[in-house]
MIKOLBA-611825 format. One record per residue (C-alpha): x, y, z. Coordinates in steps of 0.05 Angstrom, whole numbers, padded with zeros to 5 digits, always signed. Last residue first. Layout:
N
XYZ/...
// end
This chain:
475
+00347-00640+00619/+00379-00591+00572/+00317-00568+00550/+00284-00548+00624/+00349-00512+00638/+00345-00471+00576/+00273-00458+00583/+00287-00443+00662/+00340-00392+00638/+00303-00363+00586/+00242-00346+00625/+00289-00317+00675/+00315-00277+00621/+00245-00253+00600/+00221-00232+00668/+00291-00202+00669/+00280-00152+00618/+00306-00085+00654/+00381-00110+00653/+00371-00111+00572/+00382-00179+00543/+00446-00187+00493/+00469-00246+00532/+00398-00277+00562/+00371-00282+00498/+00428-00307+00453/+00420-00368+00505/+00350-00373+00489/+00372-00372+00417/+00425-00432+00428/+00374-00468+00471/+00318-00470+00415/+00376-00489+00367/+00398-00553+00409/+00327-00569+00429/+00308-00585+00356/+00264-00643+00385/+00194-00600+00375/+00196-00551+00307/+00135-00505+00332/+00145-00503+00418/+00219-00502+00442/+00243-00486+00356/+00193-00430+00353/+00201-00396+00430/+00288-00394+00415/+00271-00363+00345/+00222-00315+00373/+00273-00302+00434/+00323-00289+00379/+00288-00241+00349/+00285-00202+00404/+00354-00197+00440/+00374-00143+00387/+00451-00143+00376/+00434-00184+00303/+00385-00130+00274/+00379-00146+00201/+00387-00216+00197/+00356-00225+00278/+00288-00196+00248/+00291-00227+00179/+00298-00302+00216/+00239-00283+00275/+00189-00260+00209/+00206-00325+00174/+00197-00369+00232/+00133-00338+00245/+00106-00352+00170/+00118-00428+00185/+00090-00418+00252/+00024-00401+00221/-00033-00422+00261/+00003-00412+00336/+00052-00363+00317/+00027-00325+00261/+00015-00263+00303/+00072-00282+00344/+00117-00248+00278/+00072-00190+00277/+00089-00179+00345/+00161-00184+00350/+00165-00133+00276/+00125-00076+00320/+00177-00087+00371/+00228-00069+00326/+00198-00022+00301/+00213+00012+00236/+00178+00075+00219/+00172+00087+00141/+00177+00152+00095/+00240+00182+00129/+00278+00112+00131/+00269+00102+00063/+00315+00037+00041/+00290+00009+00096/+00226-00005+00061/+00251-00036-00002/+00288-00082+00035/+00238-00096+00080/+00194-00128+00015/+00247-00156-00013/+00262-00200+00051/+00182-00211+00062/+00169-00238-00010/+00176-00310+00017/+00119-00300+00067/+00067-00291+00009/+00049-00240-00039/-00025-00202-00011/-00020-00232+00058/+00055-00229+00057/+00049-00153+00033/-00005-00142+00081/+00034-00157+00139/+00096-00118+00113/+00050-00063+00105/+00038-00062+00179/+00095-00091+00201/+00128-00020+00164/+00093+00032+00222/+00084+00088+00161/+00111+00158+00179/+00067+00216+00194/+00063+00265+00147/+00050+00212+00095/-00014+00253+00071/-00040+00269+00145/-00097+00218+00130/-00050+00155+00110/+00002+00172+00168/-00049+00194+00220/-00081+00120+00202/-00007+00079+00206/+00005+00113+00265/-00068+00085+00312/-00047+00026+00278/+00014+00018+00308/-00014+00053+00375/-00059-00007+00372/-00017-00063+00370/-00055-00109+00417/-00112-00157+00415/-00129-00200+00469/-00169-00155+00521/-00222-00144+00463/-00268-00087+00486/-00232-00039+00439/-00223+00044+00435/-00178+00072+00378/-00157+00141+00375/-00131+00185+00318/-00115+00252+00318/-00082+00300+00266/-00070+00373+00278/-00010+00357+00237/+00037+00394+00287/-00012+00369+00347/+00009+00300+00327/-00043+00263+00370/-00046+00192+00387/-00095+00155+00435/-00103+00079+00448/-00145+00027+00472/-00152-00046+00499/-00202-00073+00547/-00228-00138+00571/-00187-00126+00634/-00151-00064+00625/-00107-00033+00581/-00101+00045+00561/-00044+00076+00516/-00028+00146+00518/+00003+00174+00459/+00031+00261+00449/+00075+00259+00394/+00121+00316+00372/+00151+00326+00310/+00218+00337+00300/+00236+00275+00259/+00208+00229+00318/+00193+00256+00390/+00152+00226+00447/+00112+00251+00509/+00074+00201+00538/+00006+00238+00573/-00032+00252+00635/+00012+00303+00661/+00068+00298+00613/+00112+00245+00609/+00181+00228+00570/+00214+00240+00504/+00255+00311+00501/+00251+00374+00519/+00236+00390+00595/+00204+00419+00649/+00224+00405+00725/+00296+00392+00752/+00277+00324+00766/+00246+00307+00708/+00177+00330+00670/+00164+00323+00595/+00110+00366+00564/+00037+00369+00545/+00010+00379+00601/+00060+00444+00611/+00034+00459+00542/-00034+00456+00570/-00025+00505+00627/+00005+00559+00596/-00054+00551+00531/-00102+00568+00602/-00148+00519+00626/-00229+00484+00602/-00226+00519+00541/-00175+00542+00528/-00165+00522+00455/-00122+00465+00425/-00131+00421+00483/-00216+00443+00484/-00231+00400+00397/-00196+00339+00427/-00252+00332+00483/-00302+00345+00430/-00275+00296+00388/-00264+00245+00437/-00342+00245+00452/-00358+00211+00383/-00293+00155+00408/-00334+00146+00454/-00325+00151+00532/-00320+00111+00600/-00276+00141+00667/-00254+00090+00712/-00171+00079+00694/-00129+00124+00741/-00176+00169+00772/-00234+00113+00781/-00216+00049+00809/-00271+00006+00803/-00233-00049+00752/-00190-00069+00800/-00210-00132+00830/-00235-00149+00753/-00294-00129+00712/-00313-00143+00642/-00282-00205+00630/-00339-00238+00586/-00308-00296+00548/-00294-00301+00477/-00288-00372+00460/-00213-00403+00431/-00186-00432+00501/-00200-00361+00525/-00201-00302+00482/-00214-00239+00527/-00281-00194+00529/-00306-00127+00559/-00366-00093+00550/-00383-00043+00518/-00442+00005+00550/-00491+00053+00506/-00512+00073+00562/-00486+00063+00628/-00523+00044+00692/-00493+00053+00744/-00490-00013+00793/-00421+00001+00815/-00391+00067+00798/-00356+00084+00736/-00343+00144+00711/-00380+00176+00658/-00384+00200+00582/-00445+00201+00531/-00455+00275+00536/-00383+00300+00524/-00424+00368+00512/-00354+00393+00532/-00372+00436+00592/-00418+00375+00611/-00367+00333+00608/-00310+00371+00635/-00331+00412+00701/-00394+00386+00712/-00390+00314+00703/-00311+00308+00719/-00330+00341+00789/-00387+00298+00797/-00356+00229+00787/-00292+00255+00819/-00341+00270+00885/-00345+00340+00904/-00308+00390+00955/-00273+00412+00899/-00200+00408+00943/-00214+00335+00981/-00249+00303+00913/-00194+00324+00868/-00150+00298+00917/-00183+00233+00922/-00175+00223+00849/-00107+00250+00849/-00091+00194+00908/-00112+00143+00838/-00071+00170+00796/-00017+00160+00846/-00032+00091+00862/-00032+00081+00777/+00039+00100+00788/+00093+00084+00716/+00160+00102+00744/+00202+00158+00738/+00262+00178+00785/+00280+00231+00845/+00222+00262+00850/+00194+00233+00915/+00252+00191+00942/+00247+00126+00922/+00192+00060+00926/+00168+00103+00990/+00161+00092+01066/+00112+00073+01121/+00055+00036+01100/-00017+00036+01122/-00036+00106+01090/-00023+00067+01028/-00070+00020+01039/-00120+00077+01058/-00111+00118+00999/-00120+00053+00953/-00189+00033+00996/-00217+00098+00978/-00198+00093+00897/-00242+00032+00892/-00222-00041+00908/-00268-00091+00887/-00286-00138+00943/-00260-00208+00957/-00207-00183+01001/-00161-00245+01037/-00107-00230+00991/-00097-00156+01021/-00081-00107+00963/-00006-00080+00973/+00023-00098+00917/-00026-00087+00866/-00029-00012+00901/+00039-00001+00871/+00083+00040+00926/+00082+00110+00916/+00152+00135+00893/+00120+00203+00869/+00150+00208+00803/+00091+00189+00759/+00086+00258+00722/+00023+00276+00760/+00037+00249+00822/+00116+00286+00824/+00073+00355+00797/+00018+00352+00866/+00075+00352+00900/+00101+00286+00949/+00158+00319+01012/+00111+00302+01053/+00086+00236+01044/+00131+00196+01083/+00102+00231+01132/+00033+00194+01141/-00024+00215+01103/-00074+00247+01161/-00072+00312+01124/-00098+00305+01057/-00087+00369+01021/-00024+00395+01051/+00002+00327+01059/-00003+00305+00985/+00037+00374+00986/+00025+00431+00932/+00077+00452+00891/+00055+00455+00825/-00009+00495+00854/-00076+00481+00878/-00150+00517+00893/-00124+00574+00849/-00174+00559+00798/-00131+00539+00736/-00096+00494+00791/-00174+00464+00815/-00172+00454+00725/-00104+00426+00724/-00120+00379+00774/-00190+00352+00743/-00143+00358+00663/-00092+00304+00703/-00157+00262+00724/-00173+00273+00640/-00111+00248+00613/-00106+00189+00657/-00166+00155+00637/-00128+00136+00582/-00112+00094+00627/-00169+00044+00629/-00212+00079+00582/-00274+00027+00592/-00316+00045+00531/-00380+00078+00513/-00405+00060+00455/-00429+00119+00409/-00387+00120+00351/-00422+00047+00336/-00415-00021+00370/-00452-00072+00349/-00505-00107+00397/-00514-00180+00397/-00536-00195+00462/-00484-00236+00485/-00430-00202+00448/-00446-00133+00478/-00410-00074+00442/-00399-00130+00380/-00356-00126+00321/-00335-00065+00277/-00334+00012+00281/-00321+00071+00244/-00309+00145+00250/-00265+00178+00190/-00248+00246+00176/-00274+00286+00231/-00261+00358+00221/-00218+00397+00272/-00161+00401+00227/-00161+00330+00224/-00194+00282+00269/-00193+00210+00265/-00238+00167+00297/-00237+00088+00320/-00291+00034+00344/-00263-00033+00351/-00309-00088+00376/-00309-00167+00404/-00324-00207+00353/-00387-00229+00312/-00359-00208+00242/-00304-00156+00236/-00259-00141+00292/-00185-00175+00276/-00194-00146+00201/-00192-00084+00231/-00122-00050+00198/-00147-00101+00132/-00217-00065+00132/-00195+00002+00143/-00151-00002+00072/-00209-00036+00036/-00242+00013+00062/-00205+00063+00032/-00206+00042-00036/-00163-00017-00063/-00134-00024-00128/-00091-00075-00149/-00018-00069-00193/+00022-00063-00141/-00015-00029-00087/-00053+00026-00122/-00096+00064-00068/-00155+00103-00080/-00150+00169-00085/-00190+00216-00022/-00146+00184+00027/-00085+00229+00001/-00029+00185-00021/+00025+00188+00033/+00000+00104+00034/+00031+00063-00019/+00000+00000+00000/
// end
């Protein structure tokens, strides 16, 4: 697919032509028919260019998703709890600075020296409330029950500010704080002060027993049936995964971060920027609610959003004025971001580079696995035009693992060819011979042991895997 063509022309793929949904159809192929849904937008220059959806909202009852369905956000719930905070700061109710003491005063004193900024950016040091969640409790745990386990402990992960990592405890203390400072609940404070402002008018957050209209519900693949995993022990939390939307209602929430809506332009750039240590900064990273990356000078701001029976993603390129997000009730399913770029690519007229496992995939569907070589060949030969991933190569390669293997091993062999010091490949290789090509134990412990050299310290779930694997085969 030669895709910096305008979506207007159809598209001439060697020698075929395929129209646009053609195009849509293949990105959702995963979707169509009695599935679990997809429902995506894309938004450019304010005007909605495409709004689609495939599979079932409800698979027991049969009901199709539309622009409509409300999905579970899971963290992209994150973007609006930060927006609750910037809003009380818009106010003068909070600042930058603000203690998690100041505002909640029975916290212990470990959390003193916690801002308002270090929860916001993940670099509080709260401990994960995962780990802490009693294994006696049979009840869902809502954002109360999070403040109080942590009110239970007596130290940090790290000294508040002093490194990143990834806090859905401190999304969930935001909650609480919005509730403390607006004197409201977070249901009633995001109802009035964004939805409603918004005319986000199918949006809520989740309590128990509330009705929701036009609901999804969520799904995972179990021993080949879709099951109904809509709720989990953690699935009631609301400021850091408890809000539900449509992609319809994403509009109008994209539509206020280029005005000012609901805060000052001052305040959404800071949103939109990467905070360290020594406070704003260039460079890939996270905002207040959102991932902050950077490719050929343009800016990306992505937030991802995964919980059980749920899968979604958000891009914008606010450079392009291109969004696209992508809301599922398939836990299964991943790659979203990829396709989430490969759509601002093809409506932003190539502005956006291509994510190449995506027209790799359709090249082997269209030509066969053998025509892979040529095919990445041709696309690294235009590094500007096409985004190469190597993680975006991984997963196309498991996508053929368990009725394909043939076209896995293929995928794993062009991956270590053209990037031998990357553990990946390898570990594709290592899985294919342990579980696809049984009794070749030799190679499968060769690649395992390629694993664990060229691993990265931060991947030891997948060295130890390697380890017992090789262990195991040498038996």
């Amino acid at each position: 697919m030669i895709c910096s063509c305008k979506p207007s022309q159809k598209l001439e793929q060697e020698n075929e032509i395929e129209t646009r949904q053609d195009v849509i159809n293949f990105l959702f192929k995963d979707y169509i028919g009695e599935k679990p849904s997809a429902s995506f937008i894309v938004i450019k220059d304010g005007k909605i260019k495409e709004n689609q959806s495939f599979g079932y909202a409800d698979l027991e009852h049969k009901i199709p998703a539309n622009g409509e369905t409300n999905y579970r956000l899971a963290s992209v719930t994150k973007q609006f709890t930060a927006m609750g905070i910037l809003i009380l700061i818009h106010q003068g109710k909070l600042n930058y600075e603000t203690k998690l003491t100041e505002v909640i005063p029975e916290f212990p004193e470990y959390g003193k020296d916690i801002t308002i900024k270090n929860l916001m950016s993940h670099r509080s040091g709260l401990q994960s409330y995962t780990k802490l969640y009693p294994k006696d409790w049979k009840k869902q745990i809502v954002d109360e029950d999070v403040l109080h386990l942590l009110m239970k402990q007596n130290s940090l992960l790290f000294p508040a500010n002093s490194k990143f990592r990834y806090s859905n405890s401190g999304y969930a203390v935001l909650a609480k704080i919005i509730e403390r400072v607006s004197g409201k609940s977070f249901k009633e404070f995001m109802d009035i002060e964004i939805f409603e402002k918004l005319g986000m008018t199918n949006s809520t957050v989740y309590l128990k027993d509330l009705h929701i209209k036009n609901r999804a519900y969520g799904y995972k693949l179990i021993e080949r049936e879709y099951q109904n995993k809509d709720q989990n022990k953690w699935s009631a939390i609301q400021g850091d995964g408890g809000i539900y939307s449509s992609v319809s209602d994403y509009a109008k929430w994209d539509k206020s971060l280029y005005e000012e809506t609901l805060i000052s332009e001052d305040l959404m750039n800071d949103a939109f920027s990467k905070w360290d240590k020594d406070g704003k900064t260039d460079g890939d990273g996270y905002g207040f609610g959102w991932q902050i990356g950077y490719k050929n000078g343009k800016k990306y701001l992505v937030h991802g959003g995964s919980s059980t029976g749920f899968l979604n993603t958000t891009l914008r390129v606010p450079s392009d004025k291109i969004t696209v997000v992508i809301y599922t009730n398939n836990g299964n399913l991943g790659g979203l971001r990829r396709k989430a770029l490969f759509l601002a690519s093809y409506f932003s007229d190539g502005a956006v580079p291509i994510p190449c496992e995506i027209l790799l995939e359709k090249n082997i569907m269209d030509n066969g696995i053998e025509s892979i070589s040529a095919k990445f060949d041709q696309i690294k030969s235009n590094e500007n035009k096409y985004d190469i991933s190597k993680d975006g190569l991984i997963r196309l390669g498991f996508s053929y693992f368990e009725n394909e293997p043939e076209k896995s091993l293929k995928v794993f062999e062009l991956i270590t060819t053209e990037f031998p010091d990357y553990f990946g490949g390898y570990y594709g290789l290592a899985q294919y011979y342990a579980y696809k090509d049984k009794g070749n134990n030799k190679l499968a412990i060769e690649n395992y042991k390629k694993v664990v050299e060229l691993n990265p310290s931060n991947e030891n779930r997948l060295i130890n895997r390697s380890k017992r694997m090789i262990e195991k085969l040498s038996e």
